[in-house]
MARTORPA-265956 format. One record per residue (C-alpha): residue number from 0; residue in three letters; chain; z, y, x. Coordinates in Angstrom, 3 decimals. Each point is the difference from the previous one (the first is absolute). Layout:
// residues N
<NUM; "Ala"; "A"; <Z; Y; X>>
...
//
This chain:
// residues 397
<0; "Unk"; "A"; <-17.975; -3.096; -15.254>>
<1; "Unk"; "A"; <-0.058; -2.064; -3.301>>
<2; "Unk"; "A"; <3.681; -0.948; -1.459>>
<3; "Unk"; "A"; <-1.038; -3.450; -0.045>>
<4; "Unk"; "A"; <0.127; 0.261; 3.841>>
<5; "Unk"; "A"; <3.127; 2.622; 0.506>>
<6; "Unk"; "A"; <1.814; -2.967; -2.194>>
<7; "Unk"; "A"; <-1.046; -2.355; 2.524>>
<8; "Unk"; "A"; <1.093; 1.747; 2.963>>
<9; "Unk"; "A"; <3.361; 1.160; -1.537>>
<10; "Unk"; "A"; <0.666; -3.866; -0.649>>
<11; "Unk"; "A"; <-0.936; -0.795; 3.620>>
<12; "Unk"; "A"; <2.788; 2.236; 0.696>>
<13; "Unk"; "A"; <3.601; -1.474; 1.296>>
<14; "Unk"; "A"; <1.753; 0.745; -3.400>>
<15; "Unk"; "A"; <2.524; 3.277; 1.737>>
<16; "Unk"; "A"; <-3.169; 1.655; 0.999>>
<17; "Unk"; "A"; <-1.303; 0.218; -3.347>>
<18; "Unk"; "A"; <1.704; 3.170; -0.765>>
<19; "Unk"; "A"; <-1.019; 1.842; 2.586>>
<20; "Unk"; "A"; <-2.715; 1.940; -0.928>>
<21; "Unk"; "A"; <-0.319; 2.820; 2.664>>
<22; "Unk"; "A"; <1.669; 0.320; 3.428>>
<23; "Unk"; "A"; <2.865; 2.159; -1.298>>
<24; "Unk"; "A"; <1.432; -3.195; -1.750>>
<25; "Unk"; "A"; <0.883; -1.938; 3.100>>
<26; "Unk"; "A"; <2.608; 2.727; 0.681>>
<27; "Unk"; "A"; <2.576; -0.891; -2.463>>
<28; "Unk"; "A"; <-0.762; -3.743; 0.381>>
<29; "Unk"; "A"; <0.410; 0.408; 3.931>>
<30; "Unk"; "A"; <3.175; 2.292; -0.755>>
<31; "Unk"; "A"; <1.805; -3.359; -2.074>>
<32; "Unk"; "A"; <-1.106; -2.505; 2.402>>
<33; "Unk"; "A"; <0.956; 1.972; 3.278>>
<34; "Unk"; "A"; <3.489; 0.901; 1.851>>
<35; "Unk"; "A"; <0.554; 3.366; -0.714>>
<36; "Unk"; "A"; <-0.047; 0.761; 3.670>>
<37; "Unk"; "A"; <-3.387; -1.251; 0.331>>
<38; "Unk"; "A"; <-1.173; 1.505; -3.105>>
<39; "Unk"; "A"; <1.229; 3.517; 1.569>>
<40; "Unk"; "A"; <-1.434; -0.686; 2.896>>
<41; "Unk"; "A"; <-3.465; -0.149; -1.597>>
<42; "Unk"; "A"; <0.281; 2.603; -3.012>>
<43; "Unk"; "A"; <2.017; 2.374; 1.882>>
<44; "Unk"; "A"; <-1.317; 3.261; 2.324>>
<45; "Unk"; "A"; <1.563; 2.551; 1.710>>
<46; "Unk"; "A"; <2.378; 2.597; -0.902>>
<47; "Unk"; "A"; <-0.866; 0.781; -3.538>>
<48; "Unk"; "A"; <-2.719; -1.148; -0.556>>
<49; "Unk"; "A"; <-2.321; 3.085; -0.500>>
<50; "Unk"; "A"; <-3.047; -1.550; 1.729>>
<51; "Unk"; "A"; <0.371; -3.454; -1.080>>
<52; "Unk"; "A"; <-0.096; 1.852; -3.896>>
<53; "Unk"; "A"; <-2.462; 2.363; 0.798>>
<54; "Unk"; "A"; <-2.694; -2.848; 1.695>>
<55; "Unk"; "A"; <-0.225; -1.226; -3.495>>
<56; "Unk"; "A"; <-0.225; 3.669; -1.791>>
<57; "Unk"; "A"; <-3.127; 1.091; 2.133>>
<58; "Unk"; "A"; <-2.188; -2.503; -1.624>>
<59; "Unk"; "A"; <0.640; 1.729; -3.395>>
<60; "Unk"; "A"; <-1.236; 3.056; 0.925>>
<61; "Unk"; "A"; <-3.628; -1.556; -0.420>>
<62; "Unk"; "A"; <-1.914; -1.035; -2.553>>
<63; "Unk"; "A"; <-3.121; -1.656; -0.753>>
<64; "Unk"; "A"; <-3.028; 1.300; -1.236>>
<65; "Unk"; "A"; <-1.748; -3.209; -1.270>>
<66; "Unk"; "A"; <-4.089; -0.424; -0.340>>
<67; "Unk"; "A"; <-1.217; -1.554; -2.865>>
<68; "Unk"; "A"; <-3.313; -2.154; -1.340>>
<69; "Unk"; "A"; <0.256; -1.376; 3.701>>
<70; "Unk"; "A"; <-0.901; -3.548; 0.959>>
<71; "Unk"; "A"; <2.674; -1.836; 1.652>>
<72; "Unk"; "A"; <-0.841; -3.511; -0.081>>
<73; "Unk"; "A"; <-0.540; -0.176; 3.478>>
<74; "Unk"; "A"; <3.365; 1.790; 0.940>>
<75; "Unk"; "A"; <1.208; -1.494; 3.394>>
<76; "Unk"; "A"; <3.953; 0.426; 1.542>>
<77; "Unk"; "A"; <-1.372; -0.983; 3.526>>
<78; "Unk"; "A"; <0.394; 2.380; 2.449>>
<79; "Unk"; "A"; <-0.434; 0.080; 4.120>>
<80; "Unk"; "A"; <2.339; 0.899; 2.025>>
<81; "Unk"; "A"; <0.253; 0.441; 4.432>>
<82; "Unk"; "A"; <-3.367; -2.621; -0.866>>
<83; "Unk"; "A"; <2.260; -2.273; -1.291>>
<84; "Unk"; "A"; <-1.275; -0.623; -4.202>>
<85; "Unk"; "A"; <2.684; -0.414; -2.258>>
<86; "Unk"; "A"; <0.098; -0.685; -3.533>>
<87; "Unk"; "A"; <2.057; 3.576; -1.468>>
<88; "Unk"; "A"; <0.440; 3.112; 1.444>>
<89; "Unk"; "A"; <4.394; -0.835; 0.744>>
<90; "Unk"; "A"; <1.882; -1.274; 2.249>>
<91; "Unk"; "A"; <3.978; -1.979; 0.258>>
<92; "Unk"; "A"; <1.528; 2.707; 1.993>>
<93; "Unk"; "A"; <2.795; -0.896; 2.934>>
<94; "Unk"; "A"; <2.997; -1.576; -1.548>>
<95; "Unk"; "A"; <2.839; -0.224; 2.185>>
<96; "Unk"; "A"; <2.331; -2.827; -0.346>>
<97; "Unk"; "A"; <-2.048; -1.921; -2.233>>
<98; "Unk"; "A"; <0.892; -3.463; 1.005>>
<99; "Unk"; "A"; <3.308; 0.960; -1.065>>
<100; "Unk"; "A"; <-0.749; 1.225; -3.769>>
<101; "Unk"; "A"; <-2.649; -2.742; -0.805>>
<102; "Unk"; "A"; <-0.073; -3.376; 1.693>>
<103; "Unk"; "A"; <-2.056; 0.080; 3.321>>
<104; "Unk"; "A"; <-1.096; 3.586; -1.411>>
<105; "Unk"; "A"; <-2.760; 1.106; 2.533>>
<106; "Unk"; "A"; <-1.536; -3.389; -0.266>>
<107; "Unk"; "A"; <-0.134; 0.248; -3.733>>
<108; "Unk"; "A"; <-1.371; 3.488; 0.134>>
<109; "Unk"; "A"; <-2.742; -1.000; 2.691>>
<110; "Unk"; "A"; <-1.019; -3.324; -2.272>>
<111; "Unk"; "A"; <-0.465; 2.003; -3.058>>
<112; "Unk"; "A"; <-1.476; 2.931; 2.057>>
<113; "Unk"; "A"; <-2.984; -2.412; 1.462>>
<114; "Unk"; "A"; <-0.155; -1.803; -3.010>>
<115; "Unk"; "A"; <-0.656; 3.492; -2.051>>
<116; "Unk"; "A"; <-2.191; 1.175; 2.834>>
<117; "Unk"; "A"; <1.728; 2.987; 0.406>>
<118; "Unk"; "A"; <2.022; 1.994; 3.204>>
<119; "Unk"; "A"; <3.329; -1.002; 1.087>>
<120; "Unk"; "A"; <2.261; 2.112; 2.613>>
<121; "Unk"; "A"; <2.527; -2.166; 1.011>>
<122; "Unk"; "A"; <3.107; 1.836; 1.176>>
<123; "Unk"; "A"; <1.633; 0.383; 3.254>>
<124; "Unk"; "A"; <3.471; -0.342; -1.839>>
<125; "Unk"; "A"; <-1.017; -3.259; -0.805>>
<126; "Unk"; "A"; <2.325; -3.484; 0.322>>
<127; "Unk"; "A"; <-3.218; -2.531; 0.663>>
<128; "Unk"; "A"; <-2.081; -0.265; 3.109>>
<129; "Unk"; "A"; <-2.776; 2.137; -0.135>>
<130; "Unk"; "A"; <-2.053; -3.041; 1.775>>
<131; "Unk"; "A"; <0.947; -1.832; -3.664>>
<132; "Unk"; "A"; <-1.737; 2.948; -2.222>>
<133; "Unk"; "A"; <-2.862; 0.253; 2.248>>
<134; "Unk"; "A"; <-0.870; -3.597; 0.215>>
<135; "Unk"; "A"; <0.393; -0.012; -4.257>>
<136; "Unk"; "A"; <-2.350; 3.336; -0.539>>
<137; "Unk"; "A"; <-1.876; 0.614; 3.217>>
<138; "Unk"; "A"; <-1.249; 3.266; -1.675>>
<139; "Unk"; "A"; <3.758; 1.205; -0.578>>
<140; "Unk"; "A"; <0.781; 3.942; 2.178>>
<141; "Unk"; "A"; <2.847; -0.526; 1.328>>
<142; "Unk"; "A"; <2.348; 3.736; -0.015>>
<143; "Unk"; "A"; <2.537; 0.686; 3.301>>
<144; "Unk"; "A"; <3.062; 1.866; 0.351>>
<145; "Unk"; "A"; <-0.694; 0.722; 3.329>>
<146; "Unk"; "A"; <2.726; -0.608; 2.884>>
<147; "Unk"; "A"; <1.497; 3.224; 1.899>>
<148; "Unk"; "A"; <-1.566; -1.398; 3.091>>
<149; "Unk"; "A"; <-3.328; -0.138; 0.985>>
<150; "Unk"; "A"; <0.195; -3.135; 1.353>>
<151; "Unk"; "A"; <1.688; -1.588; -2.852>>
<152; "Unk"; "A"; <-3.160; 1.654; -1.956>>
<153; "Unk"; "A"; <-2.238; -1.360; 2.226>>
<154; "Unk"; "A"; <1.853; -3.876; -0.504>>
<155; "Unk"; "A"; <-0.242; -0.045; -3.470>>
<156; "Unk"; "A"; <-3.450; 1.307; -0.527>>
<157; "Unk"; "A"; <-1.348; -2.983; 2.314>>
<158; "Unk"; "A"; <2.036; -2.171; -1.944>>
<159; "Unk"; "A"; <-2.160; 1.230; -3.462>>
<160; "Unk"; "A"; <-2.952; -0.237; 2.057>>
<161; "Unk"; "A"; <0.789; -3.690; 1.010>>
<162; "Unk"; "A"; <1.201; -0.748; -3.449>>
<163; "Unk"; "A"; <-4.001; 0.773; -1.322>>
<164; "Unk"; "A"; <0.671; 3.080; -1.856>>
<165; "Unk"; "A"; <-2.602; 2.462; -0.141>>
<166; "Unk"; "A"; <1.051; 2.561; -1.586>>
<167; "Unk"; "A"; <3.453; 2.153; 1.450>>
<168; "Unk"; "A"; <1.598; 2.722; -2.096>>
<169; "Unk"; "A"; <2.546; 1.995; 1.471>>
<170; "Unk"; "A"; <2.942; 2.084; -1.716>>
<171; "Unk"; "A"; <0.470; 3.023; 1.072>>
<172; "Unk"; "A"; <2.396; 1.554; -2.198>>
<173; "Unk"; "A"; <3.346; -1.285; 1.010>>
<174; "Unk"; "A"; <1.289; 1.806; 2.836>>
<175; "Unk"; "A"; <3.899; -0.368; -1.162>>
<176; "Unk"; "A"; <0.589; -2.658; -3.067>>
<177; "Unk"; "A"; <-0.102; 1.756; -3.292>>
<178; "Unk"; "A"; <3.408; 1.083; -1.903>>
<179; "Unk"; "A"; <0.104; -2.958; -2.464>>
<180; "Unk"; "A"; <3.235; 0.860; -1.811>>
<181; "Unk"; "A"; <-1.328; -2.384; -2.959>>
<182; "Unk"; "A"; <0.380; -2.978; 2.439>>
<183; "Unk"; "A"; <3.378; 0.471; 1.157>>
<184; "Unk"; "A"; <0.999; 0.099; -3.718>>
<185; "Unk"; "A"; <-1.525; -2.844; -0.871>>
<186; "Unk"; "A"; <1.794; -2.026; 3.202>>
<187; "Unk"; "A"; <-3.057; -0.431; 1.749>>
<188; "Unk"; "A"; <0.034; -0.172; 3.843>>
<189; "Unk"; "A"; <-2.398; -1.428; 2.817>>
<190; "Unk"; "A"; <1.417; -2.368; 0.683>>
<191; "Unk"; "A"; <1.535; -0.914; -2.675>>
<192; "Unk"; "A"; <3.523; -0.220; -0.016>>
<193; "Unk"; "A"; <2.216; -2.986; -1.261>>
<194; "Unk"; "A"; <2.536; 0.779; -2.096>>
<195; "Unk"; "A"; <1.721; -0.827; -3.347>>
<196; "Unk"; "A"; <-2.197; 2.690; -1.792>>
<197; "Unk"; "A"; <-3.357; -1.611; 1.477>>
<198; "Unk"; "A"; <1.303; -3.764; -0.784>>
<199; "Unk"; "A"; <0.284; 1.325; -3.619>>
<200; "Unk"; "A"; <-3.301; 1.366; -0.438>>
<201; "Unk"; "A"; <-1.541; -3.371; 1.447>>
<202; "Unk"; "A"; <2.146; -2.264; -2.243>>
<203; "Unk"; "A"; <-0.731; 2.540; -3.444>>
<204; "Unk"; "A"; <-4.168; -0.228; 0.951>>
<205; "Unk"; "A"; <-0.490; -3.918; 0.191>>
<206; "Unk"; "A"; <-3.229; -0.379; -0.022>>
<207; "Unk"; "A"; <-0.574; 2.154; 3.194>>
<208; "Unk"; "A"; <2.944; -1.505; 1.534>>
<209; "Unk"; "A"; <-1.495; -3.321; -0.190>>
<210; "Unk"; "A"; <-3.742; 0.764; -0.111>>
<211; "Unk"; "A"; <0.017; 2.627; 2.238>>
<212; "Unk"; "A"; <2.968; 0.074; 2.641>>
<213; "Unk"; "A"; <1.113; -3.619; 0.140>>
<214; "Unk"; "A"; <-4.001; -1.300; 0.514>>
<215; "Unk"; "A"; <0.116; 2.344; 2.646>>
<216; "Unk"; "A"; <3.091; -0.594; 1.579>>
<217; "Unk"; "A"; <-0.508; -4.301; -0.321>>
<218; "Unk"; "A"; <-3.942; -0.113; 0.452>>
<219; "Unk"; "A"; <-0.352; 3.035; 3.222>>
<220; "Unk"; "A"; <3.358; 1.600; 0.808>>
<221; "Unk"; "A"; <1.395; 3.390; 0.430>>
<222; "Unk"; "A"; <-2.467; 2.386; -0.314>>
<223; "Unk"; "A"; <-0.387; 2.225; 2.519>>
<224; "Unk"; "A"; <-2.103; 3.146; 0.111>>
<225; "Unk"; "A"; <-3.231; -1.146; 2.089>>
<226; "Unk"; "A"; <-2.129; 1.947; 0.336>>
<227; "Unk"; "A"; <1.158; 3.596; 0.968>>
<228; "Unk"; "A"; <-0.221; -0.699; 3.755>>
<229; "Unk"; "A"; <-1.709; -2.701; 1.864>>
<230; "Unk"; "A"; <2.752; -2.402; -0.196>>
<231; "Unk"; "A"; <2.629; -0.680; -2.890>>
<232; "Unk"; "A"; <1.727; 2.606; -1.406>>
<233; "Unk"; "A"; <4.165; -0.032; -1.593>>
<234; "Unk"; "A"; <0.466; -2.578; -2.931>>
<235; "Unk"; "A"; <0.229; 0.870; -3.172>>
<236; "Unk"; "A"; <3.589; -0.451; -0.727>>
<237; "Unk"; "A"; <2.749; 0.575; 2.723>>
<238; "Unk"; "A"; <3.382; 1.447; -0.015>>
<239; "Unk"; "A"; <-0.317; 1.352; 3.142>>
<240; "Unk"; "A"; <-3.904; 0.502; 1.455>>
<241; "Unk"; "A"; <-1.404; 3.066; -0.267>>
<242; "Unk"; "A"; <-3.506; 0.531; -0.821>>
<243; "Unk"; "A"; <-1.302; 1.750; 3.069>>
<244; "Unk"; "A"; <-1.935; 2.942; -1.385>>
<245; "Unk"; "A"; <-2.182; 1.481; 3.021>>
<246; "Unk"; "A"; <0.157; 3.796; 0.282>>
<247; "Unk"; "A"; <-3.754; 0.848; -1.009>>
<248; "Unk"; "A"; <0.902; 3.846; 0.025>>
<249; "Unk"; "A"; <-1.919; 0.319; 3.300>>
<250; "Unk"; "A"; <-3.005; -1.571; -1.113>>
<251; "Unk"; "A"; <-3.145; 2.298; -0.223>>
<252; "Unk"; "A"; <-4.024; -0.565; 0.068>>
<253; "Unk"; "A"; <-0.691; -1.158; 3.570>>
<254; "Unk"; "A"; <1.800; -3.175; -0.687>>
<255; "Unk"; "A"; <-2.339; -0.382; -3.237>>
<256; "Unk"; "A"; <-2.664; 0.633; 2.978>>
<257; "Unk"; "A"; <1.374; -2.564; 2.174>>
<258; "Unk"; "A"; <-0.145; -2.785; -2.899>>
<259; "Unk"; "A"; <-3.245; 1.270; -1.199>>
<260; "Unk"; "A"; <-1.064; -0.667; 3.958>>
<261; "Unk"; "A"; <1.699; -3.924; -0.640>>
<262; "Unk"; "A"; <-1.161; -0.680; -3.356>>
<263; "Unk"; "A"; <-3.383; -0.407; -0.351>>
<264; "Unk"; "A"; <0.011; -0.988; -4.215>>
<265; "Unk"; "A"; <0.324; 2.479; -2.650>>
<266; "Unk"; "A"; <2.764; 2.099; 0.538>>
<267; "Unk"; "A"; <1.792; 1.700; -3.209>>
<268; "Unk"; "A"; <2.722; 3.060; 0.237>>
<269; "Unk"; "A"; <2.192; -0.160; -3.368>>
<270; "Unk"; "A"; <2.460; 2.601; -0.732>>
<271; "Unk"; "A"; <-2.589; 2.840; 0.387>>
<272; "Unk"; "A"; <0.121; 3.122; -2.438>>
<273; "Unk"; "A"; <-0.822; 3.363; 2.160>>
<274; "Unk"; "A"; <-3.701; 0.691; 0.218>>
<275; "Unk"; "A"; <1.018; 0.676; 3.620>>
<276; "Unk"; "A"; <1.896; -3.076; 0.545>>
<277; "Unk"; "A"; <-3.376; -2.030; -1.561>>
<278; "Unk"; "A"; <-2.226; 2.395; 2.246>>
<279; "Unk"; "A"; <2.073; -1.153; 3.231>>
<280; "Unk"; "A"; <0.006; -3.857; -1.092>>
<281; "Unk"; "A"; <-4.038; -0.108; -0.333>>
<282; "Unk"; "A"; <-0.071; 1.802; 3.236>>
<283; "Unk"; "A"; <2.424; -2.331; 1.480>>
<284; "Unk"; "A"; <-2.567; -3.149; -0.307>>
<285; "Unk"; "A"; <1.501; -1.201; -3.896>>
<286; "Unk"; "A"; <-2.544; -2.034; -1.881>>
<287; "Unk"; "A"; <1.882; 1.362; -3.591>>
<288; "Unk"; "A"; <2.893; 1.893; -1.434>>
<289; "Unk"; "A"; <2.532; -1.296; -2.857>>
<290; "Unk"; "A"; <1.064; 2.899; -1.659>>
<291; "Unk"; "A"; <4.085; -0.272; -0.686>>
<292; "Unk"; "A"; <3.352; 1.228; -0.373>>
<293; "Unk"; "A"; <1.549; -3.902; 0.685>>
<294; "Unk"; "A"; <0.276; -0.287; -3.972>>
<295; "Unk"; "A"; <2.385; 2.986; 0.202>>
<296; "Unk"; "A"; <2.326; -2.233; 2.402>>
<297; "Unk"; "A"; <0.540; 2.316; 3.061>>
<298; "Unk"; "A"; <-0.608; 4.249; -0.643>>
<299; "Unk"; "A"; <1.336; 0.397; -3.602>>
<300; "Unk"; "A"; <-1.919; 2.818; -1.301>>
<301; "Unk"; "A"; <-3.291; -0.362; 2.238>>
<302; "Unk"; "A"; <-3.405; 0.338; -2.441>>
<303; "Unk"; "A"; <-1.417; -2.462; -1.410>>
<304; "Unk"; "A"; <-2.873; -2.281; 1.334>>
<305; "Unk"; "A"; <-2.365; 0.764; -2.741>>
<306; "Unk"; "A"; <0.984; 3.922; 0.112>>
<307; "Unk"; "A"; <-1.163; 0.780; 3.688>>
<308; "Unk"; "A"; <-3.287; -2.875; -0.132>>
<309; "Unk"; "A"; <-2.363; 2.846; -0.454>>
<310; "Unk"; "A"; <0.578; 1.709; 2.981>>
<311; "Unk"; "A"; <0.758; -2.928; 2.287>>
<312; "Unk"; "A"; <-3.743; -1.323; -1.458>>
<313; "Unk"; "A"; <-1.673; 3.044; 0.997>>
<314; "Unk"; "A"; <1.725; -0.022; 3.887>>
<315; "Unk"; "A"; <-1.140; -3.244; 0.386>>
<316; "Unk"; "A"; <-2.904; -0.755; -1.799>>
<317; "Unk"; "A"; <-1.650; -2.311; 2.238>>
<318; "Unk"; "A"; <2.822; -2.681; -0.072>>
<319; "Unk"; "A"; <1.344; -2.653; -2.849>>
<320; "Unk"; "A"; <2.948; 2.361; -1.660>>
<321; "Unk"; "A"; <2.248; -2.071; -2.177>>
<322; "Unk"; "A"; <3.426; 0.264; -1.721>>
<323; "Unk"; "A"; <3.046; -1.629; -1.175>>
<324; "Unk"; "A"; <3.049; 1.425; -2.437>>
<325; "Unk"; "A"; <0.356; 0.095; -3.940>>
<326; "Unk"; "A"; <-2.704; -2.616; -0.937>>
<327; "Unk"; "A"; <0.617; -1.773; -2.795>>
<328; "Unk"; "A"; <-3.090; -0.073; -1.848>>
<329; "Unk"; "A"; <-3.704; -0.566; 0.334>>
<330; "Unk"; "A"; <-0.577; 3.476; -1.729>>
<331; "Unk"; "A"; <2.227; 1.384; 3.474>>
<332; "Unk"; "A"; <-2.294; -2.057; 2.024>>
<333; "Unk"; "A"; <-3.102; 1.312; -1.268>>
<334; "Unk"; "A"; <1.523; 3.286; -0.087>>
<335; "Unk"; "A"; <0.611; 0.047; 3.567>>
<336; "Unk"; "A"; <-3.458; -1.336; 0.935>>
<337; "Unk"; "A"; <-1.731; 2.971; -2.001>>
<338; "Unk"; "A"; <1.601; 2.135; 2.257>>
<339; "Unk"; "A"; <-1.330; -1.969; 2.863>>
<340; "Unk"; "A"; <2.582; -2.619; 1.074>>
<341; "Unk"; "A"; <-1.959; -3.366; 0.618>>
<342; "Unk"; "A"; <3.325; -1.637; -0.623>>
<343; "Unk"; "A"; <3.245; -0.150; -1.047>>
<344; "Unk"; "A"; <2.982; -2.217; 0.813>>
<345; "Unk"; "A"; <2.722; -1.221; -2.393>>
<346; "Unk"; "A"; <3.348; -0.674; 1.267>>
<347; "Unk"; "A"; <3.311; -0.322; -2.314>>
<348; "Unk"; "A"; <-1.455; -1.646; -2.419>>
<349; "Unk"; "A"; <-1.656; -3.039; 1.899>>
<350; "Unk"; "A"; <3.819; -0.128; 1.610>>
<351; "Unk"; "A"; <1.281; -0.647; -3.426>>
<352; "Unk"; "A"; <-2.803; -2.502; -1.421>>
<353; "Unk"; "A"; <0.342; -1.814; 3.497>>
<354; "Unk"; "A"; <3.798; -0.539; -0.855>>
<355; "Unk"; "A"; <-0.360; -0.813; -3.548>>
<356; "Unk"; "A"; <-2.392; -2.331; 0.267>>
<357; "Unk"; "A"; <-2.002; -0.905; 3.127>>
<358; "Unk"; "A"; <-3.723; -0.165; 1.324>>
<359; "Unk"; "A"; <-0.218; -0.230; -4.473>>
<360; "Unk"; "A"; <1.498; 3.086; -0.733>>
<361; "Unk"; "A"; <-1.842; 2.009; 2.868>>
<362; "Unk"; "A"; <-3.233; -1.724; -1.032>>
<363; "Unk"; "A"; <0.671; 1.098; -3.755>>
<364; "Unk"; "A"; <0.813; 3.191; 1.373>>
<365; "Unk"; "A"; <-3.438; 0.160; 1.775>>
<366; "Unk"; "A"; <-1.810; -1.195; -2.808>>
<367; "Unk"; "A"; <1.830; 2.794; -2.220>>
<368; "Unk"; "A"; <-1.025; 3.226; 1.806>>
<369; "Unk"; "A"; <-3.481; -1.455; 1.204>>
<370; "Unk"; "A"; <-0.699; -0.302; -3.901>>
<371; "Unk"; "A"; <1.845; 3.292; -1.148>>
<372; "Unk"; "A"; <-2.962; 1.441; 3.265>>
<373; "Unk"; "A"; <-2.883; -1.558; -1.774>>
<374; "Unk"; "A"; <0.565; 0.473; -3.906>>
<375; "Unk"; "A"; <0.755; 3.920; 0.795>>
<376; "Unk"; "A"; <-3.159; 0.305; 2.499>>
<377; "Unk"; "A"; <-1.599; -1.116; -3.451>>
<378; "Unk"; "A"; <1.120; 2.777; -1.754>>
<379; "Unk"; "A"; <-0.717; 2.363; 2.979>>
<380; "Unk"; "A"; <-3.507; -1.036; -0.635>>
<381; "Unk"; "A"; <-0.041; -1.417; 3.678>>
<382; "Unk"; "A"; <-1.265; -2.842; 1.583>>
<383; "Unk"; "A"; <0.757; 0.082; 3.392>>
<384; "Unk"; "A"; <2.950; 2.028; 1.991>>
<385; "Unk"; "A"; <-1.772; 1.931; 2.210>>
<386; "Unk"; "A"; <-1.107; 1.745; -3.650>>
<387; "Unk"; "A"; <3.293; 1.265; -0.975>>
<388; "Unk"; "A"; <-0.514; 4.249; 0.861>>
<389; "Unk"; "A"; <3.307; 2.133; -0.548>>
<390; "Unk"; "A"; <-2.358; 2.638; -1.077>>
<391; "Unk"; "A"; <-1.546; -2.215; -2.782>>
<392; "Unk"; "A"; <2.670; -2.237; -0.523>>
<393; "Unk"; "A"; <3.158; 2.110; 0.339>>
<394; "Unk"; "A"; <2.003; 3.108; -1.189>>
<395; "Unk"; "A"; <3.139; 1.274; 1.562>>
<396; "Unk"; "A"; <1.715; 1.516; -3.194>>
//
């Protein structure tokens, strides 16, 4: 790209995005503009952190082993996907609770999603309509928390399937809710509770009060969680509800068999990272497998994603494998396609653009790793992704 036209694109930018050069940079700008409550709920994991840390640290374990004197002119992000084409290789991972960190959040996500060509999951812990994020970006997956009950399973996948989504991904790594210590310190609760210390935070962060909260409040009311059953869900903020948590403990693979017998789209497990567990899932009718440790949110101290990839690949070769955790950077994305992901999804840090600065700053976030993907497949010395070889294009030092 010539620096005539990187001018002209940084001057197309909304003036506060113009100094953020790589996804990490939306984190301190979403940590100012946020409540701290909702900032912990978003940066925080569980325990002590040990997997959220050590999703990042796998990725430097590898490095490249660049080819040179290659022609790359015709270097292409595009990528295909469940038969669906996209334009790069990653994904907006779920993001629970987004209308309530960024202005009719899933909605923004799914616009700049569709208008990137790239995968959305919308979440299950989410405070808009799933109908709403399906009608916006047909081509959105749409990821459950299933019920306790198989028929409330059975409800709310017909209500996906009448909403038009054709892609399901189930989550199948919270049996109990992870120990988030970090969100009790930081006074966050679902729901929320009202309180001197909650006013304060609201009053001292203006610009979400008013841009964020208020709109919501005056233009749709209360937020309620909507989409974790097939009817509405406990508001947002309460003194008194409870949200009702179903006990998933007793959950096991026949009810994946029963809503692979319902669903006839794509169906997705996420939360995978056994070899056995992956082995049971493909045998189990799932269309693909989303390698994950819930960004670190539920076991502290389970591997990473990108650690156990390898062997999860080889059980399942015949099926999509993909993962989330730790990417930040088109170099991790690449890295975890050379291994044989065929894609990765970003999470945190489309939460804090989102909040920052709407569909614009998770366009501009798009924009940033899709171009960070392309200018280091040119110094790979590839021109399309299904060229990237860990044997030729990585080390593991």
């Amino acid at each position: 790209m010539s620096s005539s036209v990187e001018h002209s694109t940084e001057c197309a930018l909304p003036r506060r995005l113009r100094s953020i050069l790589c996804l990490d940079d939306f984190e301190p700008a979403a940590k100012a503009h946020l409540p701290r409550p909702l900032f912990g709920y978003i940066a925080g994991a569980a325990e002590t952190n040990a997997s959220l840390t050590s999703n990042r640290r796998a990725f430097d374990r590898y490095r490249f082993v660049p080819r040179v004197m290659v022609n790359i002119g015709r270097r292409s992000t595009a990528t295909t996907l469940l038969g669906q084409p996209f334009s790069a290789p990653f994904g907006i991972a779920p993001l629970g609770l987004a209308a309530l960190t960024a202005y009719r959040g899933d909605l923004v996500l799914a616009k700049a999603a569709a208008a990137a060509g790239i995968p959305m999951i919308m979440s299950g812990s989410s405070l808009i309509r799933l109908e709403e994020v399906a009608a916006q970006y047909p081509q959105a997956w749409f990821q459950a928390y299933l019920p306790g009950e198989p028929v409330a399973i059975s409800a709310l996948v017909e209500r996906v399937r009448r909403a038009g989504f054709q892609t399901l991904v189930i989550t199948v790594d919270t049996p109990v809710a992870g120990n988030r210590e970090n969100n009790v310190r930081a006074g966050f609760s679902t729901p929320l509770r009202p309180g001197f210390r909650l006013a304060w935070q609201g009053v001292t962060h203006p610009r979400w009060l008013a841009g964020t909260f208020a709109a919501t409040i005056l233009g749709h009311g209360m937020p309620h969680f909507e989409n974790n059953y097939a009817t509405r869900g406990a508001p947002i903020l309460s003194p008194t509800v409870e949200r009702d948590f179903s006990d998933r403990g007793q959950l096991n693979w026949e009810h994946f068999s029963a809503i692979r017998r319902q669903w006839d789209g794509m169906l997705i497990v996420k939360g995978i990272l056994s070899a056995a567990d992956a082995r049971l899932a493909q045998e189990h009718g799932a269309n693909g497998i989303i390698v994950s440790n819930h960004g670190g949110r539920q076991l502290d101290g389970a591997i990473s994603p990108l650690a156990v990839l390898p062997s999860i690949l080889d059980a399942c070769p015949n099926i999509p494998v993909m993962i989330d955790g730790g990417i930040r950077r088109g170099s991790d994305v690449l890295k975890a396609l050379a291994l044989g992901a065929r894609a990765a999804f970003v999470g945190r840090p489309f939460a804090y653009a989102a909040s920052f600065a709407g569909e614009a700053g998770v366009g501009h976030g798009i924009r940033l790793l899709t171009s960070e993907i392309s200018r280091n497949m040119a110094m790979l010395g590839v021109n399309r992704l299904d060229e990237l070889d860990s044997r030729m294009h990585l080390m593991a030092e």
